[in-house]
C-alpha positions as CSV (number, residue, x, y, z in Angstrom):
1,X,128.4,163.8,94.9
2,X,125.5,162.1,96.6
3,X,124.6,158.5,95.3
4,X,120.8,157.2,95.6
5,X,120.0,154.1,96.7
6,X,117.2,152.2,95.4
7,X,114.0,152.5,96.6
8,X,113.6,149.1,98.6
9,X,109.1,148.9,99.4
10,X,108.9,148.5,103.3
11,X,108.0,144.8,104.1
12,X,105.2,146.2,105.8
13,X,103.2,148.0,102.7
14,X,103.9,144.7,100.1
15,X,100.5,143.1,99.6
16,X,100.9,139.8,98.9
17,X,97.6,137.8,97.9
18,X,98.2,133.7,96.5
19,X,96.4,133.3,93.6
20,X,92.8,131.6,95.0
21,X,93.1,128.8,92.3
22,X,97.2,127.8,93.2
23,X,95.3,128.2,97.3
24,X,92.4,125.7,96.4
25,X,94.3,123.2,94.9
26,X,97.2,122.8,97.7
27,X,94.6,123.0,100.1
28,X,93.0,120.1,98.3
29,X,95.9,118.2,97.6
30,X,97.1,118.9,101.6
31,X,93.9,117.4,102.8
32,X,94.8,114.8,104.5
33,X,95.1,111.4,102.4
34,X,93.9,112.8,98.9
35,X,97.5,112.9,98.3
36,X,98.1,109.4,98.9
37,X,94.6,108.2,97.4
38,X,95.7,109.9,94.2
39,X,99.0,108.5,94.3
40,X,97.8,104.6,94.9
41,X,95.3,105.1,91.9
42,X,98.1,107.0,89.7
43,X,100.8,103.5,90.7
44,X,97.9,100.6,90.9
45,X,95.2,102.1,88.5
46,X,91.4,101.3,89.3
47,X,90.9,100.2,93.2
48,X,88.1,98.3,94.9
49,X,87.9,99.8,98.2
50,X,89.0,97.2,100.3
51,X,92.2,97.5,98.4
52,X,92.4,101.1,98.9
53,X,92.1,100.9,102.7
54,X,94.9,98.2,102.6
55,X,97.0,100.7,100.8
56,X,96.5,103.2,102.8
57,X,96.1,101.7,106.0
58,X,95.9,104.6,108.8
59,X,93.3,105.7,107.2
60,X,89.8,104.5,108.3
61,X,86.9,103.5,106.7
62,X,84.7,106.4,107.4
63,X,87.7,108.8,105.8
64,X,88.3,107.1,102.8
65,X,84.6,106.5,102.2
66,X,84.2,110.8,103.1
67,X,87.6,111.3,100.8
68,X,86.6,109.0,98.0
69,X,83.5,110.8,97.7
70,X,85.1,114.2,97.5
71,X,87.5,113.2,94.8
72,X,84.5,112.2,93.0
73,X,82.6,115.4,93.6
74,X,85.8,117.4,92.7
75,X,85.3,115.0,89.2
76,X,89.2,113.7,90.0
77,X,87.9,110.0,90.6
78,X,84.9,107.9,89.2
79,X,83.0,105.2,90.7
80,X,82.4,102.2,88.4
81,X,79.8,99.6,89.6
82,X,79.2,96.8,87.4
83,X,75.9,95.4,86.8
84,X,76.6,91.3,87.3
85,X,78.1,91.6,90.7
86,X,78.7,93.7,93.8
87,X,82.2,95.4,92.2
88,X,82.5,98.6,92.9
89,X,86.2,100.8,91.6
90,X,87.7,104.0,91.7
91,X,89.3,104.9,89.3
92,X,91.2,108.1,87.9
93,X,89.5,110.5,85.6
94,X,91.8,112.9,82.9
95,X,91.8,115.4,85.5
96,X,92.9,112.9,88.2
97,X,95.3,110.9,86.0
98,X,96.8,115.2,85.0
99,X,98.0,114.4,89.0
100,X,101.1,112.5,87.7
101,X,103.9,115.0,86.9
102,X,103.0,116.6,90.0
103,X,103.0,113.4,92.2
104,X,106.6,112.0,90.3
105,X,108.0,115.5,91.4
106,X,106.5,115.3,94.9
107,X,108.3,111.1,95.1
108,X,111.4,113.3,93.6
109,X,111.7,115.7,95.9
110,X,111.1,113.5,98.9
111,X,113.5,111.1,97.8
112,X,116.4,113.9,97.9
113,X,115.5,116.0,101.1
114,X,112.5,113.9,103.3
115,X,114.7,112.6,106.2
116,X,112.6,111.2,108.8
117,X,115.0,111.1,111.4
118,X,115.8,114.2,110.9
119,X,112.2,115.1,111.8
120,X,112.0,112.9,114.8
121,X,115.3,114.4,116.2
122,X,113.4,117.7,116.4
C-alpha cells in the first residue's frame, strides 16, 4: 500500500504580499527618530523643542524640526502655541498617545534580548 504525502506548495509559487496598512505604519514608526520622539512625548508628555532635541540628542535641529512636522501631518502630534508668549509644545494626540502598548512592548522586548555588545562583537 502506497501512503501520500501532503501536498507541501513549492516556496517558489507562495505569494506573499504584507498587508499595505501593517507596511505603512512600520515604515513610519522605522523612520528614523519618530520612534524615539513618540516615546519621549509618551514618558515626559508635552515638549518645547529645545527639550526634545535635549532628549534626543543625535538628532539635529533640521530633523527634528522635518520629523516634528511629519508627526503632525500624520495628526500623531499637535503644536500648541500660546498667545502671551513665544511657547511653542508638542504634544501627543489620541492617535499618538494609542502609541503606548506598542512602545512598553518595544522597552519589553529590548530589555530581554537587545544586547549591544552582542552587536558590536559582530
Amino acid at each position: 500500500m502506497q501512503t501520500m504525502s501532503p501536498k507541501v506548495p513549492d516556496e517558489s509559487t507562495v505569494d506573499f504580499t504584507l498587508c499595505p496598512r501593517f507596511e505603512q505604519t512600520f515604515s513610519f514608526l522605522g523612520k528614523k527618530w519618530n520612534g524615539l520622539i513618540i516615546d519621549v512625548l509618551l514618558q515626559e508628555g508635552p515638549q518645547r523643542f529645545r527639550d526634545l532635541a535635549r532628549k534626543v540628542p543625535r538628532c539635529s535641529d533640521r530633523v527634528l524640526v522635518e520629523r516634528l512636522k511629519e508627526l503632525e501631518a500624520n495628526g500623531v502630534i499637535v503644536r500648541r502655541t500660546f498667545p502671551d508668549n513665544a511657547l511653542i509644545e508638542y504634544e501627543l494626540t489620541q492617535k499618538g498617545q494609542e502609541f503606548k502598548d506598542i512602545m512598553a512592548a518595544v522597552h519589553a522586548w529590548s530589555d530581554k534580548w537587545y544586547c549591544p555588545t552582542e552587536t558590536n562583537q559582530k
